[in-house]
KEDO-362157 format. One record per residue (C-alpha): x, z, y. Coordinates in pm, whole numbers, plus 50000, padded with zeros to 5 digits. Each point is the difference from the previous one (the first is absolute). Last residue first. Layout:
! residues N
XZY...
***
This chain:
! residues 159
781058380365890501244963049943503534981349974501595021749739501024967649812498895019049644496775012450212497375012149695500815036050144501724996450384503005008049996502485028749994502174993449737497865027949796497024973050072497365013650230496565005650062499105002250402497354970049942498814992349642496885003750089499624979350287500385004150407498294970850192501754975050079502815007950360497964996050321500914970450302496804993750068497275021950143496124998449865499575032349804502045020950239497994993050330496724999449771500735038349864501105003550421496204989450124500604977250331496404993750002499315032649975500695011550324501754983750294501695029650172500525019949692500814972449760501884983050265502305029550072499994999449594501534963849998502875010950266501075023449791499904981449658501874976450204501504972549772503804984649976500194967249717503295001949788498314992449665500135031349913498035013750288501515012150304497695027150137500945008050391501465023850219500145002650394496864999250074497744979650220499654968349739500664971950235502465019050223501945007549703499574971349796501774977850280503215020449974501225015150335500845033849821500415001249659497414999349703500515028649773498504991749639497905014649817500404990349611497124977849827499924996649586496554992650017498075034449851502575024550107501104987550306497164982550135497895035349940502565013350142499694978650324496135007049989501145040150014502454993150287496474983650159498115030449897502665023550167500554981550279496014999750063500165038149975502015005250289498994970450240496205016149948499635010550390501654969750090498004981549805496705010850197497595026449762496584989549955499665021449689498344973549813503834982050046501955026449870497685002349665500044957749979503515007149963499505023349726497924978949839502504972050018502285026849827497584998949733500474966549945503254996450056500575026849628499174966749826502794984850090502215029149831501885030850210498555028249829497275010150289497225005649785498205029450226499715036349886498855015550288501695024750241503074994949975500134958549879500074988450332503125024850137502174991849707499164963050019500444995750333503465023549961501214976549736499164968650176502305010450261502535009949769500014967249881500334987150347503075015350074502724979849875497904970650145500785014950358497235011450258500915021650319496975024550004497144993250202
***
């Protein structure tokens, strides 16, 4: 198992995504709704009857994919979580999903559960139901003033 940071984990998820999406054309574009299919693909490793160690690989690349996910859709960055913290022997890993509102999640430690405990720990659900996300993204997101804010923001306090 490599030696995890959160400077790494998008590249993580990159190279899952890279190596799902090579033979088939699979909807991996880092939305919620993409989680469901990678529950399928979990459910996939787990019909095979492999043991997690024999899956450790590809699980850290689905659960730096979940983290993503977090960080594209909910505003989450990874986080490193240093030695001797509480989180870190609660979650397993080293590295963790802070969430805007300052919360720390374990998209990695959630899809060890997915694949040990099976569909009842679906990863679509995991991300539907945690706290802590940004609103949901609207229309007007990413357009811009010439003064660099937000449009329709005269205070520049949104977007």
């Amino acid at each position: 198992m490599p030696i995890l940071r959160a400077d790494d984990m998008g590249r993580h998820a990159s190279a899952f995504v890279e190596r799902a999406t090579a033979k088939a054309r699979l909807p991996l574009d880092y939305t919620a709704a993409s989680l469901r299919v990678v529950d399928r693909l979990v459910d996939g490793l787990r019909r095979g009857g492999a043991r997690r160690e024999d899956v450790a690989g590809p699980l850290l690349g689905i659960g730096a994919y979940v983290g993503e996910v977090l960080a594209h859709e909910a505003g989450a960055v990874w986080v490193d979580i240093p030695p001797g913290h509480l989180l870190r022997s609660v979650f397993a890993h080293p590295v963790g999903s802070r969430m805007p509102d300052g919360r720390v999640w374990n998209p990695l430690g959630r899809t060890v559960n997915r694949f040990e405990l099976g569909p009842q720990e679906s990863l679509q659900t995991y991300f539907l139901t945690l706290h802590g996300r940004r609103p949901p993204r609207t229309r007007t997101r990413g357009i811009r003033a010439p003064d660099g804010r937000a449009a329709g923001d005269p205070d520049g306090l949104t977007g």
